[in-house]
C-alpha positions in Angstrom: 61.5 21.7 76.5 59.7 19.3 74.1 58.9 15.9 75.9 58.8 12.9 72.7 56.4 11.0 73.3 56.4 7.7 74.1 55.0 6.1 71.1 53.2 8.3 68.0 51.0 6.5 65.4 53.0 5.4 62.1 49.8 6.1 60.3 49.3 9.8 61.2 51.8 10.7 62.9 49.3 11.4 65.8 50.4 10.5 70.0 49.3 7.4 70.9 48.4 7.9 75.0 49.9 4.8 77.1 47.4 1.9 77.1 45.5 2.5 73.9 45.2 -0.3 71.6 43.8 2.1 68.3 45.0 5.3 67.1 42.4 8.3 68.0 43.0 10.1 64.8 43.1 7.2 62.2 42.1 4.0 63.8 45.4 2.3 63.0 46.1 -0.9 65.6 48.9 0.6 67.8 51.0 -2.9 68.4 51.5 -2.8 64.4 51.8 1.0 63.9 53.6 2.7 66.7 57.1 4.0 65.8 59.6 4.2 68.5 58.4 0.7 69.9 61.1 -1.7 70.9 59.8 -4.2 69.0 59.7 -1.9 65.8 63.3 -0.5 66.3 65.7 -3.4 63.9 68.9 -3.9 66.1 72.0 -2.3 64.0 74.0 -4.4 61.3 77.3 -5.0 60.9 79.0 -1.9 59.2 79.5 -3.8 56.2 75.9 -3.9 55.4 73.5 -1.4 54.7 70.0 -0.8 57.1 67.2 -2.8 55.1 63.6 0.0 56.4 60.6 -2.0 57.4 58.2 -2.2 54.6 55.2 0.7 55.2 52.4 -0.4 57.1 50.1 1.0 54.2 52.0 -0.6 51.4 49.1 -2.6 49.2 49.2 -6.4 49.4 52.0 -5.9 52.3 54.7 -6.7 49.0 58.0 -5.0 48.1 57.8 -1.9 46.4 59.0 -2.3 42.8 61.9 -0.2 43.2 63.1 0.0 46.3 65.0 3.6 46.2 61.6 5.5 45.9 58.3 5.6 48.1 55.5 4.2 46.8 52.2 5.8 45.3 53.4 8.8 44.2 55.8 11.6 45.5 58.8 11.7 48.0 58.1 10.5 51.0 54.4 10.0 50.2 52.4 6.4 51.4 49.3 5.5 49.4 46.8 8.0 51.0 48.8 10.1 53.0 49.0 13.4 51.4 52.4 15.0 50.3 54.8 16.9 52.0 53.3 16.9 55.8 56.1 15.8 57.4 55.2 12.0 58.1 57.9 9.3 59.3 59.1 7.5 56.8 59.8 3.7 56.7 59.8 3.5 60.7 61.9 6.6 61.0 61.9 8.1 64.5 61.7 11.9 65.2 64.3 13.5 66.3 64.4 15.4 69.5 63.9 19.3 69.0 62.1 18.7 66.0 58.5 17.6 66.6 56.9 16.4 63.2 54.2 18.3 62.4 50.7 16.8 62.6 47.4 17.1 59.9 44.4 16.0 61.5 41.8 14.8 59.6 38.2 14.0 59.7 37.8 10.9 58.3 39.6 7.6 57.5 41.3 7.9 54.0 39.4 6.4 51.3 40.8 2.8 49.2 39.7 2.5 46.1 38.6 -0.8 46.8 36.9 0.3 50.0 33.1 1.0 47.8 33.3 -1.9 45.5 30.2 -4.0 45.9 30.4 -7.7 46.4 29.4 -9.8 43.0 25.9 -11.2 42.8 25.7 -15.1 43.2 26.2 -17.4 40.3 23.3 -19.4 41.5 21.0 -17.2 43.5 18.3 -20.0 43.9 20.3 -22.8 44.3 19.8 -24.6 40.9 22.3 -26.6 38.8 23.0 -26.5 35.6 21.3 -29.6 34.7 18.0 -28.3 36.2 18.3 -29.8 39.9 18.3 -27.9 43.1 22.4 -27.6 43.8 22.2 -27.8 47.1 20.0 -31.1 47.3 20.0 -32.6 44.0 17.0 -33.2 43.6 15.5 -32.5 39.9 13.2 -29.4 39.5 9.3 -30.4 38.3 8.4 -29.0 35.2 5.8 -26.4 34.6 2.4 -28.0 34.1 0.8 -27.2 30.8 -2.0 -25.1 30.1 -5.0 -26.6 29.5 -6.7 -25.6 26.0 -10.3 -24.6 25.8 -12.8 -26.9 23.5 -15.0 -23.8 22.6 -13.4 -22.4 19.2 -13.8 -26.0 17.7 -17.4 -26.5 18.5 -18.0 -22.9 17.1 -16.2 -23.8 14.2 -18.6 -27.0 14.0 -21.7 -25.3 14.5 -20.5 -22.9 11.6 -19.7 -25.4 9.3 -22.8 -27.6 9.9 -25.0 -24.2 9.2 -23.3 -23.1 6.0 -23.7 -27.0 5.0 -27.5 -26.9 5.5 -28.0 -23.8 3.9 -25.7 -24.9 0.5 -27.9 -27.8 0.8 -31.6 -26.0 0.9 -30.5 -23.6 -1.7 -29.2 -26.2 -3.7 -32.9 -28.0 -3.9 -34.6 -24.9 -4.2 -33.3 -24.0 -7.6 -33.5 -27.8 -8.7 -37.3 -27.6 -7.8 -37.0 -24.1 -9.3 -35.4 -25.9 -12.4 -37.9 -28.4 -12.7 -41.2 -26.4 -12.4 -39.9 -24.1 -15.2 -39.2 -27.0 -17.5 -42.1 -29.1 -16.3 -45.3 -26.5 -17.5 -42.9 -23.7 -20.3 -44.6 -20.5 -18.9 -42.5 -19.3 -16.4 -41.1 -15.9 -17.9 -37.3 -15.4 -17.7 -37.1 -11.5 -18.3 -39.4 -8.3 -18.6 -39.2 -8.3 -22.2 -42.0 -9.2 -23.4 -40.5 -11.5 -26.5 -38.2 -13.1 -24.3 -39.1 -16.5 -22.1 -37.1 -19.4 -20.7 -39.2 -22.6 -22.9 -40.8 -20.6 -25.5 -41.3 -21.7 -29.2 -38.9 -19.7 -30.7 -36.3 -20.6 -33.6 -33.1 -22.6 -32.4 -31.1 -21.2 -35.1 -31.5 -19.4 -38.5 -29.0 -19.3 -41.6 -27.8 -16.0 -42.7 -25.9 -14.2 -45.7 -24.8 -11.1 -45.1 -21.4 -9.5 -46.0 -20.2 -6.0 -43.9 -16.6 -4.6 -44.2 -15.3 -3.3 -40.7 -11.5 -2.3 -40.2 -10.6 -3.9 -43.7 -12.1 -7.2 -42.8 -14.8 -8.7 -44.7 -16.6 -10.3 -42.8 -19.7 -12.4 -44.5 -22.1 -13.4 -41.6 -23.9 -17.3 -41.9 -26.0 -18.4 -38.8 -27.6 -17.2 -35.6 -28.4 -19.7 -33.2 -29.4 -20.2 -29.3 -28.8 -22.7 -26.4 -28.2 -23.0 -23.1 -24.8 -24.0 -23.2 -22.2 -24.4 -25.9 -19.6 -26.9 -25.3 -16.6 -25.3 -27.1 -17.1 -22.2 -24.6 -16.1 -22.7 -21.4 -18.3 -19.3 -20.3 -21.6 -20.5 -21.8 -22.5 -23.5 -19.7 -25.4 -24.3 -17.5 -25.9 -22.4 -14.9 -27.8 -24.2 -12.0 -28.5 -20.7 -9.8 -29.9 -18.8 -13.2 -32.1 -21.7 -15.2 -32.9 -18.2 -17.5 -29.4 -18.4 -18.7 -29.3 -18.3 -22.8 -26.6 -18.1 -25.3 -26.3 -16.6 -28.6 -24.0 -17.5 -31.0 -23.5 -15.6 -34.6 -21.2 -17.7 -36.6 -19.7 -15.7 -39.8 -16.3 -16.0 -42.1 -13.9 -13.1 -42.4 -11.1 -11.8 -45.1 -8.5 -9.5 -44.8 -6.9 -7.5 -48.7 -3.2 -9.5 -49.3 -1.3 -6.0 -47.9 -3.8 -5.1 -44.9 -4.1 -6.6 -41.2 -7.5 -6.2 -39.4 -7.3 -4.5 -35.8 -10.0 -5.8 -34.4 -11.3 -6.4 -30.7 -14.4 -8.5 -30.9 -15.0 -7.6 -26.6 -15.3 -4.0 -27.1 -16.6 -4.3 -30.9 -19.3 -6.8 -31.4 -23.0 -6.1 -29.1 -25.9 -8.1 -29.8 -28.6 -6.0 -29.6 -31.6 -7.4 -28.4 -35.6 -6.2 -29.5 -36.4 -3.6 -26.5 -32.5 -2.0 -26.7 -31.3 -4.2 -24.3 -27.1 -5.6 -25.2 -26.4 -9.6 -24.5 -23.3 -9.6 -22.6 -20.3 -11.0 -24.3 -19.0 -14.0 -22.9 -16.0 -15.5 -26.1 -15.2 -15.5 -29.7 -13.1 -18.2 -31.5 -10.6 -15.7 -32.6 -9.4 -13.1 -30.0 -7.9 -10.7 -32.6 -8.8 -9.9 -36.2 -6.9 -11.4 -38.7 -3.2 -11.4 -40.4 -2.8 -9.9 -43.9 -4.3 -11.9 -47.0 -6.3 -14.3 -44.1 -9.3 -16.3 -44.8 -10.8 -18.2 -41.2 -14.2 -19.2 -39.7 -14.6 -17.5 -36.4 -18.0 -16.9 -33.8 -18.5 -14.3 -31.4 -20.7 -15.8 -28.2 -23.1 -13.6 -26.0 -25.7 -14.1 -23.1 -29.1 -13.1 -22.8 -31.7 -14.0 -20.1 -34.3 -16.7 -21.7 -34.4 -17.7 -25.3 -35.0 -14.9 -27.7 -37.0 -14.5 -31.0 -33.8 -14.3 -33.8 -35.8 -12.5 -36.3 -35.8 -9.3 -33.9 -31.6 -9.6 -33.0 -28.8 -6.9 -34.2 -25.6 -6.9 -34.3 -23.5 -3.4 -33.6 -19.8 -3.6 -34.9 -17.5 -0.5 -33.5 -16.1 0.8 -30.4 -18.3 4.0 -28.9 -15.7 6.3 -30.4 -15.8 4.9 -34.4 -18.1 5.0 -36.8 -20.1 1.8 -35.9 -22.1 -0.2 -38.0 -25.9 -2.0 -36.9 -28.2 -4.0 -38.4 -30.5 -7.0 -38.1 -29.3 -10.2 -38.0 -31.5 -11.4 -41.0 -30.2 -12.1 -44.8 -32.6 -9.4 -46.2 -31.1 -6.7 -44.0 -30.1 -3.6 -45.9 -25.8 -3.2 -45.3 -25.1 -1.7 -48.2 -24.3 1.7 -46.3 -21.5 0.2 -44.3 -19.8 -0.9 -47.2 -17.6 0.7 -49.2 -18.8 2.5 -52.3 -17.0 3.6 -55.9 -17.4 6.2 -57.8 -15.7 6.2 -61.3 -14.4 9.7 -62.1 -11.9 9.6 -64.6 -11.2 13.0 -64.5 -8.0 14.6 -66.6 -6.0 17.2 -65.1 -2.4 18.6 -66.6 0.2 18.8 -63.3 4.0 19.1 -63.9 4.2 19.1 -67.7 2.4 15.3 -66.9 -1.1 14.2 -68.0 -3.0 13.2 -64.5 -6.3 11.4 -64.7 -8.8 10.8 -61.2 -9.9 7.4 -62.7 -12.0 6.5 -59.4 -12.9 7.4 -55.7 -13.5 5.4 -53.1 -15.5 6.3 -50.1 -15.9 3.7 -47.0 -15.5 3.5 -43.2 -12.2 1.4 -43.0 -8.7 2.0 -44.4 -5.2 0.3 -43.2 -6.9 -2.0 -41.3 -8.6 0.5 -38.7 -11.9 1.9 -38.8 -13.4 5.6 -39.2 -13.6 7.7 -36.0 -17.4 8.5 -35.2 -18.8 11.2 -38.1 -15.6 11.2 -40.3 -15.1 9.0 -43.9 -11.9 7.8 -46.0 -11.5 8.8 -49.4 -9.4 6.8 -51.1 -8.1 8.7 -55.0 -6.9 6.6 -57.4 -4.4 8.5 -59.7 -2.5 7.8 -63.2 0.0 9.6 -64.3 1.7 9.8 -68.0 5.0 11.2 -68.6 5.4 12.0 -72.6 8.0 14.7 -71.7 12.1 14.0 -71.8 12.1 15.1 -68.5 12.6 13.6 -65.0 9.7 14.4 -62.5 10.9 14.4 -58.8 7.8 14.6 -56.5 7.7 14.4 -52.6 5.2 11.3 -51.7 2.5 12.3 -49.1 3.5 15.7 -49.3 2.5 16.2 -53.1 -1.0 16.9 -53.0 -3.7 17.8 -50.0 -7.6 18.2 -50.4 -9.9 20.8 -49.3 -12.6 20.0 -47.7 -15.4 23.1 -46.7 -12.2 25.4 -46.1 -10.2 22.8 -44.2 -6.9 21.7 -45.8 -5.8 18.0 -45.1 -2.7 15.5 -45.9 -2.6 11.8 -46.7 -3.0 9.4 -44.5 -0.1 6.9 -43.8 -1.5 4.0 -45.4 -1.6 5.8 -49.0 0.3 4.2 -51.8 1.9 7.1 -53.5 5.6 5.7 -53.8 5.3 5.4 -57.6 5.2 9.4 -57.5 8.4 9.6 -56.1 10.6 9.7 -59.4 8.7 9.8 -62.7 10.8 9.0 -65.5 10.3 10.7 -68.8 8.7 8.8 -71.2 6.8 6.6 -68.8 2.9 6.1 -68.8 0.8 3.9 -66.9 2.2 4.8 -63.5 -1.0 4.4 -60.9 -1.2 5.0 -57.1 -3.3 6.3 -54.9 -3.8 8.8 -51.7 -6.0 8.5 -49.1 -7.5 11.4 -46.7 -9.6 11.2 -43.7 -12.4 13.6 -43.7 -15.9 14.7 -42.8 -18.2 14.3 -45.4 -18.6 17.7 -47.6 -21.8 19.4 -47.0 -22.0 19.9 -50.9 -20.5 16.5 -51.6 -17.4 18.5 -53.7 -14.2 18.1 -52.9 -11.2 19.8 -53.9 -7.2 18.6 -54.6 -4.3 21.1 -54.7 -1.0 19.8 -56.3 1.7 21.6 -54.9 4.1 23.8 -56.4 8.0 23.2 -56.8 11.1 23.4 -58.4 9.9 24.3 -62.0 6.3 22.9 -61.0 3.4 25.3 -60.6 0.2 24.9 -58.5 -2.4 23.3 -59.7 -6.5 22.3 -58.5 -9.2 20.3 -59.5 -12.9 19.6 -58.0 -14.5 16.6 -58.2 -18.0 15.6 -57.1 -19.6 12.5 -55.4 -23.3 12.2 -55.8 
């Protein structure tokens, strides 16, 4: 027959033997987790009111459960750890004889989920306050001491900037000596050339009178002259390093036609040209660009040369590398007739659209709407008259009317022709004049060739003419 126990643990469910403070299965204190004690069995109530159970020994926080007709944690029956359904005594519930509860052994204390948590780290590990005292004596904490800076970058930095002092300083009396000698005896040479020396006895300036035509800008050339500096430039001025320095200066007037600006750069398009080959460095001109339509204005273009110069032996080149340039010397006997433009009077008749035509001149030169010739190539400028005796309207198409022939090559106006008058030709008009200009090599024979184009009611027509 089954003997009960004495006492069993609440916990587990396990025996407790007589005597044993702990539960062997679980650990649980026996005086607070044995069922069947005296001490844990509630004397009866009144039949009137109803049992109250003990709360569960396991029961979090040792509070009420929240709803009082249901176990806590989970299923029937089931404390917070104790798994489901094994048969555990509920809320101090003793077994009853013939029925011994059924026992789960287990081998290890249940877990908590608080059981792992680590404690929090300190708020003050080291004992300070927030006001930068020790908390737990008060007393303030020293501050750091500061690092001490080393001396040696400033006395490099002095030794550096007493050497670069002294050597500004010897340099600076060297040329002044340098300066001196040269003006003191007049023979020191300046250059390699031969007729160039800093002190020599050459001409300080010389007057001029020459008259070139470059981009559509006449431009009439009046003095050469030489110095050291120039006070209206800011780049020619002493130079104490260089006592060779020399400036040149070629001072002319310029003119533009009433309908025609001048593109010109005076940088890139004036070189002085020194005896020997070598160029004088431009250094300013008066005018930076060439002048407006119908303008009429002094300018000077400044250059640089080592030591003073002999003027008489000086050119001047006009013309970017890529147009036909023009040089000569800077003297007013100097031949420029070849850079100018040149007329030849023609006044050839030619019948074209049931109108009389006549080639009254041709004009050859280097420049034409304001831009100069590219390198080997000329502008021919036609001037034309026309006479309408007919009762006829002429309609022609202006820059599209004619074209010229030039040793088998056929070419079209250029834009800055002034053929608009051609464009309607009333009858009985005379007197109507224009002109076309092409861009061309020169002809090997010197003959040129105009075809009139053909049109409604308007036939082909030709004519040579010859320049020599």
């Amino acid at each position: 027959m089954y003997q009960q126990p004495s006492q069993v643990c609440s916990a587990c469910g396990t025996p407790i033997e007589p005597g044993t403070r702990f539960c062997q299965n679980c650990g649980s204190p026996v005086a607070q987790n044995v069922v069947g004690s005296p001490s844990n069995v509630q004397p009866p109530l009144p039949p009137t009111v109803a049992a109250t159970p003990p709360p569960p020994a396991n029961q979090p926080y040792g509070g009420t459960p929240s709803n009082p007709g249901q176990p806590p944690y989970g299923g029937s029956g089931q404390a917070y750890g104790t798994p489901a359904n094994q048969g555990f005594p509920q809320y101090g519930s003793v077994p009853t004889p013939g029925n011994p509860p059924v026992h789960t052994q287990y081998d290890s204390k249940p877990s908590s989920p608080y059981e792992n948590t680590p404690p929090p780290p300190p708020s003050d590990p080291y004992g300070l306050g927030s006001a930068g005292t020790y908390s737990n004596t008060g007393y303030p904490v020293p501050p750091a001491p500061k690092k001490k800076r080393s001396k040696w970058p400033w006395i490099v930095v002095g030794i550096i900037v007493v050497v670069l002092v002294a050597c500004i300083g010897s340099s600076y009396g060297i040329v002044n000596w340098a300066n001196s000698t040269i003006h003191t005896t007049g023979t020191a040479t300046a250059t390699t050339d031969n007729n160039s020396s800093h002190g020599g006895n050459f001409a300080k300036s010389k007057d001029l009178n020459l008259t070139v035509n470059y981009a559509d800008d006449q431009i009439t050339f009046s003095k050469i002259s030489q110095a050291d500096h120039f006070d209206d430039d800011s780049f020619a001025t002493k130079k104490s390093y260089d006592p060779t320095a020399n400036y040149i200066r070629v001072n002319f007037t310029e003119q533009t036609p009433p309908s025609t600006s001048s593109y010109i750069d005076y940088y890139t398009g004036f070189q002085l040209v020194v005896d020997g080959g070598n160029v004088g460095s431009y250094t300013k001109s008066l005018e930076s660009t060439g002048p407006d339509k119908g303008v009429k204005r002094d300018n000077w273009v400044d250059f640089e040369t080592k030591g003073a110069i002999d003027l008489s032996k000086v050119k001047l080149r006009i013309g970017r590398g890529d147009e036909e340039q023009i040089e000569f010397a800077l003297k007013s006997d100097a031949d420029v007739s070849q850079f100018n433009p040149k007329t030849y009077t023609l006044n050839k008749k030619f019948t074209y659209a049931g109108m009389q035509w006549t080639i009254k001149d041709v004009i050859k030169s280097y420049a034409s709407g304001g831009n100069q010739a590219k390198k080997g190539q000329v502008f021919l400028t036609i001037e034309l008259n026309a006479d309408n005796d007919t009762d006829n309207e002429v309609y022609l198409t202006p820059s599209d009317f004619c074209r010229m022939k030039v040793d088998g090559s056929s070419l079209s106006p250029e834009y800055s022709s002034d053929d608009q008058n051609f464009d309607i030709i009333k009858s009985r008009t005379t007197g109507i004049t224009g002109s076309l200009v092409f861009t061309t090599k020169p002809s090997s024979t010197n003959t040129y060739t105009l075809d009139f184009q053909s049109g409604d009611n308007i036939q082909e027509v030709t004519t040579d003419f010859s320049l020599s």
